[in-house]
N, C-alpha and C positions, 0 to 999 in steps of 0.2 A: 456602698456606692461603687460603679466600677471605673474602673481603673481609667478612662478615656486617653490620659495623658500616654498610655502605653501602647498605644492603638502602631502597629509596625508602621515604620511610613514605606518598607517595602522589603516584606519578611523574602527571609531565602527558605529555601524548601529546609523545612526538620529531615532528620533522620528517622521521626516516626511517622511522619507526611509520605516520605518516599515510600513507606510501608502499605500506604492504601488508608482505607477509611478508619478514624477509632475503634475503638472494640462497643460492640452498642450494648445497651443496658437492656437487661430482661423486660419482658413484657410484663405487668406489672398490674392488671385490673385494677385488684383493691384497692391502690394507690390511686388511680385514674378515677375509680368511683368518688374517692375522697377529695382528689381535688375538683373533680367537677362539683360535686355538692356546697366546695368551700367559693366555688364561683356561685354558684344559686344564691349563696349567703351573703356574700359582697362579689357583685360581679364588677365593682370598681377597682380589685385586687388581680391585679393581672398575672402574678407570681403562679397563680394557678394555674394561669393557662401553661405556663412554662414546665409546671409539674404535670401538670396532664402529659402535653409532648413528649416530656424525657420519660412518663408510664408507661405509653403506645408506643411511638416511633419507631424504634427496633431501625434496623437495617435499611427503613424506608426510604431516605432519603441520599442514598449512595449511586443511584441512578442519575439525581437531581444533581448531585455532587460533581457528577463527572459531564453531564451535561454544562454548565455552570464555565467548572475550569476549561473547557475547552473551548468553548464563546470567544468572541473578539472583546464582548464588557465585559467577561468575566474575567478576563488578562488583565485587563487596565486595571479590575479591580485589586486583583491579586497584586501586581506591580504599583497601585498606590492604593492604600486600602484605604486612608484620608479624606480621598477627594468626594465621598459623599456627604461626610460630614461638613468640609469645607462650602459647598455647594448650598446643602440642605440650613445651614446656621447662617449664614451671609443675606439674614434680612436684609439690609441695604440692597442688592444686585436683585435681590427676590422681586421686592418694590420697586427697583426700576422696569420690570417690564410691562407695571401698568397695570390700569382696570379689565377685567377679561380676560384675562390672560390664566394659563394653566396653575402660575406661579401666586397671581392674587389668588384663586381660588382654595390653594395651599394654606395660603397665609391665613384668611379668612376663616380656612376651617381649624386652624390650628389657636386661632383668637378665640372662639365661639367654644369651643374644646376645651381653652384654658389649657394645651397641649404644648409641649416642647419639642422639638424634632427627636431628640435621642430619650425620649420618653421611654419606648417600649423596647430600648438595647437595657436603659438603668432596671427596668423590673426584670429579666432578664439576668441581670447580675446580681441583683437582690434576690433572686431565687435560689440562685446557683451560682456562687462564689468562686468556688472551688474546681466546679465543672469549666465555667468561663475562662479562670483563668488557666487550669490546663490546654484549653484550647487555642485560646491564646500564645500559649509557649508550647505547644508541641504540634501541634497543625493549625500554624497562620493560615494556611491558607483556605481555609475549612472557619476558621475566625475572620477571615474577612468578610466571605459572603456572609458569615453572619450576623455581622457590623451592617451590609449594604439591607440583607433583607430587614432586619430590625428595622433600620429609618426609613426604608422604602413602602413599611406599612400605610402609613398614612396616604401616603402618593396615591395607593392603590383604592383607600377607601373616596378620595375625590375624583379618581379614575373612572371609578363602578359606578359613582352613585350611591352606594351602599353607606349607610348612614351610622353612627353610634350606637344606635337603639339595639336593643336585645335583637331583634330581625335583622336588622341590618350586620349585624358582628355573626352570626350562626351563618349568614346567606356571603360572608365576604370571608370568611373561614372555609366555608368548602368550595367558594370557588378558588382559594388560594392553594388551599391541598391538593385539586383538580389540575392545577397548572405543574406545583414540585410533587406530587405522586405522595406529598408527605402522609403518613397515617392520621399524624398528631392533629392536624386541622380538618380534617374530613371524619372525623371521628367523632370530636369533637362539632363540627358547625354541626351534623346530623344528628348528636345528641340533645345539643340546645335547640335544635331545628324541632326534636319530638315532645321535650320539653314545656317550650311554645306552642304546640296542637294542644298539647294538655289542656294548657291554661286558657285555650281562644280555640274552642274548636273550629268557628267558621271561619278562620284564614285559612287560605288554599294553601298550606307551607310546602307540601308536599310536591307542590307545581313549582313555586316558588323555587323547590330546593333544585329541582329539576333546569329549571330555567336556569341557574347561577351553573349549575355543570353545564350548559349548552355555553353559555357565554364564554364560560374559561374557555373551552376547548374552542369556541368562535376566534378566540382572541389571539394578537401577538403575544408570545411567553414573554410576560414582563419581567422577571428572574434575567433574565439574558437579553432585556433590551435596557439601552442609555434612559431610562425615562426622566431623569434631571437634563438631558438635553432637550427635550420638548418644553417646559415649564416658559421658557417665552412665547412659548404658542399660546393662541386665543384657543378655550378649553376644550370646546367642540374639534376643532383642528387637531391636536391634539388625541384627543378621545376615536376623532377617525382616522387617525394616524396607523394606531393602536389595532383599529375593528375591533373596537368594544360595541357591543350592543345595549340596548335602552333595557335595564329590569323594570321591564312593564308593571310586573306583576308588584311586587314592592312597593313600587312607586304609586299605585293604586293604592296599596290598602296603607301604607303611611298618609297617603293624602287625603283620604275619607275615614280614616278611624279617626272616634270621639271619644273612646274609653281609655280607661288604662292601658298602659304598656305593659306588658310582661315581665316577669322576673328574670331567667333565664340567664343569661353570660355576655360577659365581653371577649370580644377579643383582642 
């Protein structure tokens, strides 16, 4: 379980932080193979995803990184790493801003989900223990964002539209990779994305996958914007806040498909 109670409430720079980014781990296939096939197997084990990421990722993320700290929410976050969790757990505050709003529709999805806010930080650290908390104790500030993006998962999949389903977690993985340059999700969403054609040749995935890289890059970088300050907006408001666009294509074949779903992954 991880550590939450250790979460900085406002680390000072490390000595290895002042050094630049960790030292990143090799690229790694066979590992990457393995954990994706252990997603095909239970794509309710999210641990994989987290093993995939730390296969690929390599260096990718060190652009995002620098990006990130240098934002005006990436200071705040740096300076209270808390205040998402604060924020994101305070059902009470959530519920007052009412039906319609960015914040019920949180709630609502996180009811229907059977989901916890800090859901996908604890797999996360059930993955990787040991990685977590080095990062934690030697580059807080490299651990905060990754406190904010973990809970910010969710945000994004009621942001998009993009749904739990196998399509929905491939097509909200690469457009999340699309927006931080990450390898680990864009590698993955297009792995599951081919996956998926396997198993359903006649969905358009390909268009699909297409249309989620147009949207990200349509979009405000949500990595570097307040999006818990939206959450009292009515969700539409909200969402054009943002210039998110409608995944037409998605929303098509979730709403007219009558067969099975696919095996394929979560994210």
């Amino acid at each position: 379980m991880p550590d939450t109670q250790h979460i900085p409430d406002a680390p000072p720079q490390s000595a290895s932080e002042t050094g630049g980014f960790p030292p990143a781990y090799p690229i790694r296939p066979l590992k990457a193979w393995r954990e994706f096939m252990g997603l095909v197997r239970n794509r309710e084990d999210t641990r994989h995803v987290f093993g995939f990421f730390e296969a690929v990722n390599g260096r990718s993320y060190e652009q995002f990184y620098t990006r990130f700290a240098a934002s005006e929410y990436g200071q705040s976050i740096i300076a209270d790493p808390k205040q998402i969790g604060r924020i994101l757990l305070d059902r009470e505050t959530l519920e007052s801003h009412g039906p319609g709003t960015f914040a019920a529709a949180y709630l609502h999805y996180l009811d229907t989900e059977n989901l916890q806010p800090e859901g996908v930080y604890e797999a996360n650290w059930d993955q990787a223990p040991e990685r977590m908390r080095k990062l934690r104790d030697e580059w807080p500030n490299l651990y905060a964002m990754t406190y904010m993006m973990n809970l910010t998962h969710d945000l994004y999949h009621v942001l998009t539209g993009y749904g739990r389903d196998p399509l929905g977690e491939a097509l909200l993985l690469l457009f999340s990779g699309i927006q931080t340059g990450g390898r680990g999700p864009i590698w993955l969403g297009r792995m599951a994305g081919l996956r998926i054609r396997q198993e359903i040749p006649s969905w358009p995935v390909g268009r699909m996958m297409a249309e989620a890289k147009k949207l990200a890059k349509e979009a405000a970088h949500f990595p570097t914007t307040d999006l818990t300050a939206l959450l009292p907006l009515p969700l539409d408001a909200a969402r054009a806040q943002l210039s998110i666009g409608t995944p037409t294509l998605y929303k098509e074949i979730i709403a007219t498909w009558d067969g099975d779903m696919p095996v394929a992954v979560k994210g």
